[in-house]
Steps between C-alpha positions, in 0.01 A plus 500: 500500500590877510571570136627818326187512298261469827760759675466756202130441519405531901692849487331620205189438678646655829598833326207522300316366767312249240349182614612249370271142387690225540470122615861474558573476849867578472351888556390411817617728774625749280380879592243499141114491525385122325197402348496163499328159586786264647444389833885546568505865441147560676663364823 
């Protein structure tokens, strides 16, 4: 689900280019740097 809140969040990380940690894969294939350990977003 692409949400406002995960919208406002993947382009604060953009512009501040922050990575984000995060287990939700809805920020998969987004243009933000993800620390994470789901398999989905690994892929």
């Amino acid at each position: 689900m692409n949400d406002f809140n995960d919208q406002v969040l993947a382009e604060l990380c953009r512009t501040k280019r922050l990575t984000l940690v995060t287990d939700d894969a809805d920020f998969g294939g987004r243009c933000v740097a993800i620390l994470t350990a789901n398999q989905k977003l690994l892929r």
